[in-house]
TIMARKOL-58171 format. One line per 4 residues: number of its first residue (from 1); for each residue x negated, z, y of N, C-alpha, C, O, CB. Coordinates in Angstrom, 3 decimals, padded with zeros to 6 digits. Atoms other than C-alpha are relative to their C-alpha. Glycine has a CB too. Example, Ala and Ser with C-alpha at 12.3 -4.5 7.8 and 13.67 -1.06 7.14 Angstrom:
REM residues 2
1> -000.890,000.000,-001.190,-012.300,007.800,-004.500,-000.900,000.000,001.200,-001.936,000.665,001.181,000.992,001.246,000.027 | 000.820,-000.060,-001.190,-013.670,007.140,-001.060,000.770,000.730,001.090,000.261,000.899,002.198,-000.414,-001.415,000.462 $
END
This chain:
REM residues 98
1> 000.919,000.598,-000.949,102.739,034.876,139.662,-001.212,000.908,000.226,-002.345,000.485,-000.003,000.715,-000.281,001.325 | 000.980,-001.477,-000.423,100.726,038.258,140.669,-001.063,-000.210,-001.487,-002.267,-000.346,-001.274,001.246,002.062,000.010 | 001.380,000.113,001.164,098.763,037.921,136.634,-000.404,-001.319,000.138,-001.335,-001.526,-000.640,000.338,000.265,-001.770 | 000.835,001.590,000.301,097.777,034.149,137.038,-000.521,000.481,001.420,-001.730,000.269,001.505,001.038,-001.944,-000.223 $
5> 000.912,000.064,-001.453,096.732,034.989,140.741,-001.438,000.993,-000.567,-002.597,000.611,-000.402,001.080,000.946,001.714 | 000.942,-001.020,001.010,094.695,038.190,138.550,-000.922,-000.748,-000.297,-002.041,-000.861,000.205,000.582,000.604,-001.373 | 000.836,001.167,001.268,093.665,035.476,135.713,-000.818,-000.745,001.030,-002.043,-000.633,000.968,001.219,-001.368,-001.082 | 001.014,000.596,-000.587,092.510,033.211,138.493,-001.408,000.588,000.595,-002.465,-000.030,000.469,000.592,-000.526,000.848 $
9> 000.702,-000.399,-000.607,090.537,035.825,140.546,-001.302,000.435,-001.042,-002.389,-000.141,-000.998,000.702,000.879,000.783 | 000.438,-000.024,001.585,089.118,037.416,136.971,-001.494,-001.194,-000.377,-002.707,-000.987,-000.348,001.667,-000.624,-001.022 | 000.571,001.471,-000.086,087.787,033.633,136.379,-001.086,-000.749,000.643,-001.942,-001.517,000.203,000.776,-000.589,000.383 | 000.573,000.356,-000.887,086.487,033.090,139.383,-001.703,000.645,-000.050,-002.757,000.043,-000.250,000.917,000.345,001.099 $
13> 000.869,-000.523,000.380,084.295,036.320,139.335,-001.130,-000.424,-001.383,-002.334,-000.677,-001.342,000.633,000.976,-000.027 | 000.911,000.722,000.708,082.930,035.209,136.413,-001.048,-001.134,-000.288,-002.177,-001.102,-000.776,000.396,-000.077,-000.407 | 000.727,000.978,-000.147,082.179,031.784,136.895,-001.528,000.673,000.945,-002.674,000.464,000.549,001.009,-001.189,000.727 | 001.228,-000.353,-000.880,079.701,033.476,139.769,-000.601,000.458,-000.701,-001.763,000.075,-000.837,000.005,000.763,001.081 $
17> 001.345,-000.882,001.054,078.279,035.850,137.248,-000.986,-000.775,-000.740,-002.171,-000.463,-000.860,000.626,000.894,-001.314 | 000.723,000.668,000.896,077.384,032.922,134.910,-001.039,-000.690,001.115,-002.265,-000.583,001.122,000.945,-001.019,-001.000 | 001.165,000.927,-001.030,075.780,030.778,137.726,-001.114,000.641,000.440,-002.204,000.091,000.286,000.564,-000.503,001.383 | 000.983,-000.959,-000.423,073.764,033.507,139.142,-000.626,000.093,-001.101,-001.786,-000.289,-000.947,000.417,001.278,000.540 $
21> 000.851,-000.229,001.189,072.568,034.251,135.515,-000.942,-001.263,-000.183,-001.898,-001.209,-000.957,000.924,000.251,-001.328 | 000.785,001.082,000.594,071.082,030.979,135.335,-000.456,-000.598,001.332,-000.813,-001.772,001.436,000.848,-001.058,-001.043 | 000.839,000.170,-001.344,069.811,030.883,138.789,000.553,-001.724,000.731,-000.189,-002.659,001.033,-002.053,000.046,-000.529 | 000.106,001.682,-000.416,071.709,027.547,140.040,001.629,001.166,000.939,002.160,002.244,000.675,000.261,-002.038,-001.795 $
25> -000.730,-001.034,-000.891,074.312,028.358,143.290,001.812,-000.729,-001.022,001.609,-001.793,-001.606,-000.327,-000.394,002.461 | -001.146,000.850,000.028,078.543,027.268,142.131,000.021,-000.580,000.671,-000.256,-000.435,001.861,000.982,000.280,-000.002 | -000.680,001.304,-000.952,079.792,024.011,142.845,001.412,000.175,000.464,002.030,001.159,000.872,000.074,-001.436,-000.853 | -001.402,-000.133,-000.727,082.938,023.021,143.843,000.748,000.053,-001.682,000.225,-000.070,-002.790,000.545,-001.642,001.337 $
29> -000.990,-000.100,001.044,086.073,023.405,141.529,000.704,-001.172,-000.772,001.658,-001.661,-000.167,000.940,000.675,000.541 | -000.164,001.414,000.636,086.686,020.360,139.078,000.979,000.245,-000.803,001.463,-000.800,-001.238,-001.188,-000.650,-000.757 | -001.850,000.589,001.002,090.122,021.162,136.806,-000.342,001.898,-000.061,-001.350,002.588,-000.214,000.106,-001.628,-002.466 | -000.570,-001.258,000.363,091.730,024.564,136.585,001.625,-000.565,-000.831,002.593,-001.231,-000.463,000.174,001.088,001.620 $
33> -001.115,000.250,000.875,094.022,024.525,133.487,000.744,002.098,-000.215,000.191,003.196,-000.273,-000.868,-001.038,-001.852 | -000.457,-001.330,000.359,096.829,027.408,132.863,000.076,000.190,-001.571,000.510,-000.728,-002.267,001.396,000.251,000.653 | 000.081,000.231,001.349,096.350,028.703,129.323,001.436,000.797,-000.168,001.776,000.491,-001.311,-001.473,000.574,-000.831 | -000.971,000.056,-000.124,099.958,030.460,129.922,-000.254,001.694,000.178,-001.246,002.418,000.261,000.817,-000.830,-000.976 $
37> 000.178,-001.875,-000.632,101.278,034.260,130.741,001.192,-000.256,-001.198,001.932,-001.210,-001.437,000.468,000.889,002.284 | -000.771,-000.701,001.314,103.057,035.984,127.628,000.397,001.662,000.840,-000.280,002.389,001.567,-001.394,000.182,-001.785 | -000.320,-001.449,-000.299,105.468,039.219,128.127,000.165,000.307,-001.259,000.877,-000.378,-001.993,001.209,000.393,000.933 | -000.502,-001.354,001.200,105.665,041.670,125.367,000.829,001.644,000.057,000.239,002.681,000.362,-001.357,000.476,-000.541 $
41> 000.127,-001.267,-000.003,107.504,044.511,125.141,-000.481,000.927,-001.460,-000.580,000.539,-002.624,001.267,000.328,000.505 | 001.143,-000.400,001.410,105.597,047.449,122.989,000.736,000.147,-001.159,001.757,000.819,-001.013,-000.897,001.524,000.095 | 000.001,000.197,001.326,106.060,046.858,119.102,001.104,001.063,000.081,002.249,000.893,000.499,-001.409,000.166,-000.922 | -001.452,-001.301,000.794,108.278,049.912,118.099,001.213,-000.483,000.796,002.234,-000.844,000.210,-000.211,002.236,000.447 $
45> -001.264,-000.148,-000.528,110.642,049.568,120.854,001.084,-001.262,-000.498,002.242,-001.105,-000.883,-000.214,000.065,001.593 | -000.107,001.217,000.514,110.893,045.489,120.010,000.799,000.175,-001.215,002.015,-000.010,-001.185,-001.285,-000.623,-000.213 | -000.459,-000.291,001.007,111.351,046.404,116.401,001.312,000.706,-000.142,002.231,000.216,-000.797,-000.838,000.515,-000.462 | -001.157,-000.721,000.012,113.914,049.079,116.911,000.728,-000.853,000.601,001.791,-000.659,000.011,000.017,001.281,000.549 $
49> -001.326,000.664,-000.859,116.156,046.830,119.048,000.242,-001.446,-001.193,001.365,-001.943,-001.285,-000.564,-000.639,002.155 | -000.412,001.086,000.600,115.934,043.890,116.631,000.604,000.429,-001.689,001.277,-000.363,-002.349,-001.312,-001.045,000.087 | -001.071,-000.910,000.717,117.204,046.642,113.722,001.186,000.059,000.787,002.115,-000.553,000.258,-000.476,001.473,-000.240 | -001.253,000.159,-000.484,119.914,047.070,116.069,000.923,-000.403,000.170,002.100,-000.084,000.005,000.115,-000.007,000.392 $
53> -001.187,001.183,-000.155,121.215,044.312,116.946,000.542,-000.701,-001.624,001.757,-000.799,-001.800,-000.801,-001.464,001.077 | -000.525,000.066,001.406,121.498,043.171,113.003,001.050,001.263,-000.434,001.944,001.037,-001.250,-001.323,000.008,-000.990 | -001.037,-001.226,000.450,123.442,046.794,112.627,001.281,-000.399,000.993,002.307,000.272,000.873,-000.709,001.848,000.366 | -000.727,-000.028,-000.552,125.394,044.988,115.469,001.016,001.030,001.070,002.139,000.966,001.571,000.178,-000.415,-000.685 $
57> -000.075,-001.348,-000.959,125.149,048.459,117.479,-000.505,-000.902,001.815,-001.270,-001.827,002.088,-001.614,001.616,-000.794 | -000.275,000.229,-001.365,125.626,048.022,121.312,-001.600,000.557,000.637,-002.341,001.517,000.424,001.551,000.944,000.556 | 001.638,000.424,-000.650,122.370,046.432,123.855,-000.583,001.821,000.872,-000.088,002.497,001.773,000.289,-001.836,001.779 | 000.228,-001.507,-000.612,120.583,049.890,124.645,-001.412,-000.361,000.653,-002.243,-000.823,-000.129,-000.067,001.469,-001.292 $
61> 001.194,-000.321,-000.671,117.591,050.007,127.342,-001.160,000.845,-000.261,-000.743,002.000,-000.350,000.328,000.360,000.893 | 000.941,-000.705,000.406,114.373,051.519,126.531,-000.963,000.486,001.261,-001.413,-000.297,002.098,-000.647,-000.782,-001.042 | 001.670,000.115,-001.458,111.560,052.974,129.240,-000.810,-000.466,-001.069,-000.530,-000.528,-002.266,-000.979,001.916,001.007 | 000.740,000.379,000.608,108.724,051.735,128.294,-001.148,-001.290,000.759,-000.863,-002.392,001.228,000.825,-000.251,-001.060 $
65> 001.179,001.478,-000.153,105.705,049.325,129.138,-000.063,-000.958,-000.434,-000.442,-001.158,-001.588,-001.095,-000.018,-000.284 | 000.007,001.518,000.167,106.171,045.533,129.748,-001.178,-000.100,-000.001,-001.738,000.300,001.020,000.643,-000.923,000.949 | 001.342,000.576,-000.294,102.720,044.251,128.842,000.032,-001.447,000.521,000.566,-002.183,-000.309,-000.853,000.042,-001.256 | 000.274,000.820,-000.265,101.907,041.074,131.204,-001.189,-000.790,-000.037,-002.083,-000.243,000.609,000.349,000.150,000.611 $
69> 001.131,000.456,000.216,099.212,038.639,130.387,-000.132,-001.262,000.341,000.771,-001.982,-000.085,-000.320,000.181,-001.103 | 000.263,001.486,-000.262,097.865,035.291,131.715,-001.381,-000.333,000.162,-002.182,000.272,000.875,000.686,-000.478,001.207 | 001.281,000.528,-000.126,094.910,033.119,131.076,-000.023,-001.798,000.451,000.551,-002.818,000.068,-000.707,000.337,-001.506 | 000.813,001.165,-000.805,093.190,030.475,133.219,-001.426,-000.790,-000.666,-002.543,-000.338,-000.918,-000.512,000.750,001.410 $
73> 001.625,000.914,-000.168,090.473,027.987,132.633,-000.504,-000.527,001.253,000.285,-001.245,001.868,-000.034,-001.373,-000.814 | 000.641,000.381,-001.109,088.181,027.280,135.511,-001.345,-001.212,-000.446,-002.144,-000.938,-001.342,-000.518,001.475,000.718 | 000.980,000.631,000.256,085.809,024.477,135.375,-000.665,-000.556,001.440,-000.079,-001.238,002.281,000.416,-000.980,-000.996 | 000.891,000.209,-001.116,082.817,024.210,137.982,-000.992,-001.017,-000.440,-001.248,-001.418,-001.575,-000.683,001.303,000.465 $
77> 001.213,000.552,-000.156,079.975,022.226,139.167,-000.902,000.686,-000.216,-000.416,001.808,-000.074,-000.207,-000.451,000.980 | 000.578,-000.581,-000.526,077.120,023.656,139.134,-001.059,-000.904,001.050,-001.288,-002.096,000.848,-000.390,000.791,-000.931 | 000.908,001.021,-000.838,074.546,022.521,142.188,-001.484,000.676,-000.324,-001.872,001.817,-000.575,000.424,-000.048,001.892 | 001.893,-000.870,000.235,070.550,022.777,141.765,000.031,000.842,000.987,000.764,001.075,001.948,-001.709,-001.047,000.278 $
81> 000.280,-001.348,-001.008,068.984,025.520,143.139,-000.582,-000.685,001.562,-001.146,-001.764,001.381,-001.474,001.223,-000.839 | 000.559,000.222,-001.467,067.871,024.868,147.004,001.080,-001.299,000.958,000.810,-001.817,002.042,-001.887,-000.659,-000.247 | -000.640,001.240,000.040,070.816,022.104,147.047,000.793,000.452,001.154,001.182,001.592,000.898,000.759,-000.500,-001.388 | -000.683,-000.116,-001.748,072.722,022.275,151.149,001.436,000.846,-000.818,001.653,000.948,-002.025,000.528,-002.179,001.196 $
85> -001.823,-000.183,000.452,076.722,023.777,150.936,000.175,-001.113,-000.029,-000.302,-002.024,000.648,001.237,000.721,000.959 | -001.116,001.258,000.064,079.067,021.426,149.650,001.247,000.415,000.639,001.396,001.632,000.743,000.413,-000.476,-001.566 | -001.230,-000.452,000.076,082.676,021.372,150.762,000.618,000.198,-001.143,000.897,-000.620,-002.019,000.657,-000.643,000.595 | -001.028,-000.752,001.275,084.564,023.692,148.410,001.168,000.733,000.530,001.478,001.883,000.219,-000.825,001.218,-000.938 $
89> -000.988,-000.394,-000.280,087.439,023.923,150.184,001.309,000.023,-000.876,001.880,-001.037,-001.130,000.058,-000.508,000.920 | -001.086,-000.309,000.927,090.358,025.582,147.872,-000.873,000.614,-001.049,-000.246,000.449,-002.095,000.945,-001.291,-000.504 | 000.339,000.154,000.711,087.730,026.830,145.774,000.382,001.783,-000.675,000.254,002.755,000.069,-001.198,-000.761,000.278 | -000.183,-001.221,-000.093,088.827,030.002,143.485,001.307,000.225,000.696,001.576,001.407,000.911,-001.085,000.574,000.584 $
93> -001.160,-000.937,-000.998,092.251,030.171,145.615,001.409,000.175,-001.048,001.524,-000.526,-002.054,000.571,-001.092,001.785 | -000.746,000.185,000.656,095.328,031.084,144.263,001.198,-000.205,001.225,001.125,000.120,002.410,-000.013,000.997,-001.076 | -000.707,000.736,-001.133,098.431,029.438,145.834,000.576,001.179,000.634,000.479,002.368,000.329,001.140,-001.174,-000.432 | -000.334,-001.420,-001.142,100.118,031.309,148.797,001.122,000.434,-000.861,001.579,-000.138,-001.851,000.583,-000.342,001.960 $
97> -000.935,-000.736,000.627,102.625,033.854,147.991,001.537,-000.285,000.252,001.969,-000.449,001.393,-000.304,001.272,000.323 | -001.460,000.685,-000.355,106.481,032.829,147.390,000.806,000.464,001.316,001.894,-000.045,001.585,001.014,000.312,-001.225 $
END
């Protein structure tokens, strides 16, 4: 939950960067799609455990760094420049915490 709340915030920032670059204010929020969250653990350790288990040697724990990753699509309005607030309520949010 914590990397798609990331991915969303990430997203968000951006969308502002682009709008500002092109001088028009964000609209409201029109479809947020999840492009999904992938865990990896790192290559060697992966590898060595899947030698293992074919040698049929007993499940052994590794330290090591879970990489977490998740990507969002955000799709905005944009409004002309000098154009009133709209309601953009929910806009950018990520849902409350479990």
């Amino acid at each position: 939950a914590e990397a798609l709340r990331r991915a969303v915030a990430a997203a968000q920032a951006k969308a502002e960067v682009l709008a500002q670059a092109v001088h028009q204010p964000l609209g409201p929020l029109l479809e947020i799609n999840e492009g999904g969250v992938d865990m990896r653990p790192p290559e060697p350790l992966y590898a060595r455990s899947a030698m293992a288990m074919e040698r049929g040697a007993p499940t052994q724990v590794h330290a090591g760094r879970l990489t977490i990753t998740a990507s969002v699509t955000l799709v905005y309005r944009l409004r002309p420049p000098g154009q009133g607030p709209v309601d953009d309520v929910g806009v950018g949010s990520a849902p409350p915490p479990d």
